[in-house]
C-alpha positions as CSV (number, residue, x, y, z in Angstrom):
1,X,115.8,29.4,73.6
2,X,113.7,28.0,70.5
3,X,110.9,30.1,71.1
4,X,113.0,33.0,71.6
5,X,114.2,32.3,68.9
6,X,110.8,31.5,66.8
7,X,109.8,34.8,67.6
8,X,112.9,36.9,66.7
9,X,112.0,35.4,63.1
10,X,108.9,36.5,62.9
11,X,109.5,40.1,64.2
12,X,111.4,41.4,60.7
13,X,107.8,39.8,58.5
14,X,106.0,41.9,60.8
15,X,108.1,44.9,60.7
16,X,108.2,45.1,56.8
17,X,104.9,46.8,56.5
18,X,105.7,50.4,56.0
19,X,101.9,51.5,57.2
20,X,100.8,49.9,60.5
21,X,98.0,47.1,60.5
22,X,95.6,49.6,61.4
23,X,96.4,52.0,59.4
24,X,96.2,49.7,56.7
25,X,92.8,48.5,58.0
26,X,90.7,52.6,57.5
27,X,93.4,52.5,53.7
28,X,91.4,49.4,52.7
29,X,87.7,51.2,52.9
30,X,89.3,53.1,49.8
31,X,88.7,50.2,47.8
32,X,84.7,50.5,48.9
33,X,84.1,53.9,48.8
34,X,86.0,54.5,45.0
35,X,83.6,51.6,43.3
36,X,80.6,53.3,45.4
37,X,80.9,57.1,44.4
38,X,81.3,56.2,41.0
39,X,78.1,54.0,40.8
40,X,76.7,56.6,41.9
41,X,77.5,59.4,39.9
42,X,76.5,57.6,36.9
43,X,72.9,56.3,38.4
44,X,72.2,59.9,39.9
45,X,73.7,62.4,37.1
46,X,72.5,60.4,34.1
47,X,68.8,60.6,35.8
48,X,69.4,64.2,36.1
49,X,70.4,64.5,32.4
50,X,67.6,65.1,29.8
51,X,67.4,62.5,27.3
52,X,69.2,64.4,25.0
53,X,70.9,63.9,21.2
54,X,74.7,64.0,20.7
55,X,77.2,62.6,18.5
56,X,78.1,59.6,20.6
57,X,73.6,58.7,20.9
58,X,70.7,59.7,23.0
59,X,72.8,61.1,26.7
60,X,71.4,61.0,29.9
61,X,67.9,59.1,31.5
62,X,67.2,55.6,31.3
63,X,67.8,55.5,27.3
64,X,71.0,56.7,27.9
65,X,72.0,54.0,30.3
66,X,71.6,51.7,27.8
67,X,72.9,52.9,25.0
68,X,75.6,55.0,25.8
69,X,78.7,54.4,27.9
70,X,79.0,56.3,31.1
71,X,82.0,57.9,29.8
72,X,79.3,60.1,27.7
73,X,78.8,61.6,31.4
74,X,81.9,63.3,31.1
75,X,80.5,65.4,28.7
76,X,78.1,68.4,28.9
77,X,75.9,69.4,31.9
78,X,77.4,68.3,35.0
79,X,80.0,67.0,32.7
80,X,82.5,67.8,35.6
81,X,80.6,66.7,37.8
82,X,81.0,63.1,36.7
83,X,84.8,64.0,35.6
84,X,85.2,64.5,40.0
85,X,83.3,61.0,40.7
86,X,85.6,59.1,37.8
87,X,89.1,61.0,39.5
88,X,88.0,60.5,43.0
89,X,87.4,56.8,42.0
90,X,90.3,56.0,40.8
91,X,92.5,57.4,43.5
92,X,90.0,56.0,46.4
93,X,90.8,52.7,44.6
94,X,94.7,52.9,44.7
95,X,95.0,53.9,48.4
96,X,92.3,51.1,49.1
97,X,94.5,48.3,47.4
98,X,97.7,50.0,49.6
99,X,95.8,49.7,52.4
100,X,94.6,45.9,51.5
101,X,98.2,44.5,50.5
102,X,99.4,46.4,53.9
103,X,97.5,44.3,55.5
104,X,98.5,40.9,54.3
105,X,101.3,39.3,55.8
106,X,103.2,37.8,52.6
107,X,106.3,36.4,54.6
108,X,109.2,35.8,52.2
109,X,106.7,36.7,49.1
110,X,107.3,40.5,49.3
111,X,108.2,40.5,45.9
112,X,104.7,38.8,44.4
113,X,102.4,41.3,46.9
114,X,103.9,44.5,45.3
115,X,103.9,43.3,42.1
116,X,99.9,42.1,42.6
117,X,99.4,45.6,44.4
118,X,101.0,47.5,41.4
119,X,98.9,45.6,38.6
120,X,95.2,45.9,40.8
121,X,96.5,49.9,40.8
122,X,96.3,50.3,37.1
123,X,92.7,49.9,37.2
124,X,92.9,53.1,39.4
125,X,95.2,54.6,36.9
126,X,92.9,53.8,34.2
127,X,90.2,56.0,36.3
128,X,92.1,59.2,36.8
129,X,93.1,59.1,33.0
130,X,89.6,58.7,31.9
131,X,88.6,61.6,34.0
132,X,91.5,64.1,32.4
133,X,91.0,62.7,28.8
134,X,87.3,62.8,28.3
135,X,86.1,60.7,25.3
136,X,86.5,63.5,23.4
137,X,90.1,62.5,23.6
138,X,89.4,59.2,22.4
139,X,93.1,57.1,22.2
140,X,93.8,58.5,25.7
141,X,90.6,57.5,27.4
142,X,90.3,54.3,25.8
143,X,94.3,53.6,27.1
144,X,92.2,54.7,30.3
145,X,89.3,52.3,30.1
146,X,91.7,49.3,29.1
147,X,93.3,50.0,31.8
148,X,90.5,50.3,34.3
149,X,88.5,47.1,32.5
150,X,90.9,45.0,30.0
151,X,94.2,44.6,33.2
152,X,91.9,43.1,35.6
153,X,91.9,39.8,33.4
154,X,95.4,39.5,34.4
155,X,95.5,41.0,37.7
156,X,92.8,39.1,39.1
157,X,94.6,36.0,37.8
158,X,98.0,36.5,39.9
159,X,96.2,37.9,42.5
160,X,94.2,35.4,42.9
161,X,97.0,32.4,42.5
162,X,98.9,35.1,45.2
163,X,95.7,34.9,47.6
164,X,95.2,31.0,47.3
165,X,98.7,30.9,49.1
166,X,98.0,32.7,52.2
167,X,95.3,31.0,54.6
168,X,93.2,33.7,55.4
169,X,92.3,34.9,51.5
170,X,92.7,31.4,50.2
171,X,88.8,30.9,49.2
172,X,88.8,34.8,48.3
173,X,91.6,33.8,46.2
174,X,89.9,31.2,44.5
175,X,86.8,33.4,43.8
176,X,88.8,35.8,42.5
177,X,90.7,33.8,39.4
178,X,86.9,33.1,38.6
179,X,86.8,36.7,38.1
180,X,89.8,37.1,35.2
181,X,87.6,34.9,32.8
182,X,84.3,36.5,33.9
183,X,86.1,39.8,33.2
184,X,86.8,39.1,29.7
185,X,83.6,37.4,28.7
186,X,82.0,40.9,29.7
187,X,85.0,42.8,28.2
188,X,84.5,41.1,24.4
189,X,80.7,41.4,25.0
190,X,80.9,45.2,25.4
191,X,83.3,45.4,22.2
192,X,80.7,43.1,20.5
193,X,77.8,45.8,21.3
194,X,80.2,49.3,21.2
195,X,79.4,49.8,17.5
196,X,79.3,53.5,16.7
197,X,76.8,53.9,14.3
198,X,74.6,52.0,16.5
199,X,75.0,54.6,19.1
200,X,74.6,57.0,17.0
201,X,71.2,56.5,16.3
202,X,70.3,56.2,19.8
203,X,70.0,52.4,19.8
204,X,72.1,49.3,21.0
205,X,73.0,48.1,24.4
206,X,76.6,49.4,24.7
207,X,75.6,51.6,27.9
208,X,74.2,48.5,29.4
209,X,76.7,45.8,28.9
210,X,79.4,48.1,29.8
211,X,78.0,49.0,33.2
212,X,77.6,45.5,33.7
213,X,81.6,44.9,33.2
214,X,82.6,48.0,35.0
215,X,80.4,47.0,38.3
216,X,81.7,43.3,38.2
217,X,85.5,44.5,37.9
218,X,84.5,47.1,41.0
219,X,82.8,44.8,42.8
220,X,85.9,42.7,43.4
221,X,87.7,45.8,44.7
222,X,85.2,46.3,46.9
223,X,85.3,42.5,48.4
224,X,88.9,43.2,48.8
225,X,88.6,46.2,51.0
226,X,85.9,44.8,53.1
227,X,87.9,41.5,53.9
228,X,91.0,43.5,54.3
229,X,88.9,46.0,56.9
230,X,87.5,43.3,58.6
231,X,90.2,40.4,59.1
232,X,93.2,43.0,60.2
């Protein structure tokens, strides 16, 4: 009668997931493929670009890497191009981190897992509005790109401290509330370097240092989705 009864308790924790576990399992590759596309796009259409002269510095090539922010891509030849890559990113990454928190039996902590799930979406969000608003639209896409870089200081944080309580992510878990402060050392250091003028002229390293805090904060996405694909 005790296991019988052991078990009925356990059936409704299992039953609460809305997508099944394997389901949830192909969701979680959405997390990989998002960070992937876009990393892409931005190698393979700023090579394609002609160093060129704008307003915002020199766009496209190896120059432009450096110096300019990707969101630069957005503009011009193959402009939409990059625009797709930066939409398709952002929704890849929100139907990955369904798919991850489907997959993570939370018990009586239902609450905390949505709430984690809904704050790791915004970077997602932050995506898909910096695709619509180009920089052109600059108060828009910048809501976008604090969205997509400045929330993962927090989100990584309860994530993590959510993670560290369930056995099979509790080292993940760990790692990741390494990556909150990591996330805004790289965050201030791309504000330190994003100097207009300095752009501008074709010079600075705001290209560089903000590709380097875009593919940390993507990078723990895609650990997520990988563990998630691999431990359901």
């Amino acid at each position: 009668m005790a296991t019988t009864s052991s078990k009925s308790d356990e059936r409704p924790a299992m039953n609460s997931f809305p997508v099944n576990q394997e389901a949830a399992r192909w969701l979680a590759l959405g997390a990989i493929a998002g960070p992937i596309l876009l990393t892409l796009a931005w190698i393979v259409l700023g090579l394609m670009r002609p160093a060129t002269k704008n307003e915002w510095g020199v766009s496209g090539g190896i120059t432009g890497m450096i110096t300019q922010p990707i969101s630069g891509l957005g503009l011009g030849p193959n402009g939409s191009l990059f625009n797709a890559a930066f939409l398709l990113n952002g929704l890849l990454i929100m139907v990955g981190i369904i798919g991850v928190f489907q997959s993570i039996e939370a018990g009586e902590r239902m609450a905390a897992r949505r709430a984690c799930a809904a704050l790791l979406a915004l970077s997602g969000l932050g995506s898909v509005m910096c695709a619509i608003f180009t920089v052109d639209s600059f108060f828009p896409h910048m809501t976008g790109f604090l969205l997509g870089c400045g929330v993962p200081v927090l989100s990584f944080l309860a994530t993590g401290l959510f993670l560290r309580g369930i056995p099979r992510w509790r080292r993940f878990g760990t790692w990741l509330l390494l990556g909150s402060p990591l996330t805004l050392i790289l965050l201030a250091l791309f504000f330190a370097t994003f100097q207009y003028d300095t752009m501008a002229a074709g010079l600075g390293v705001a290209g560089l240092t903000e590709r380097i805090l875009i593919i940390e904060v993507q990078a723990w996405y895609v650990a997520m989705g990988w563990l998630a694909f691999r431990r359901s």
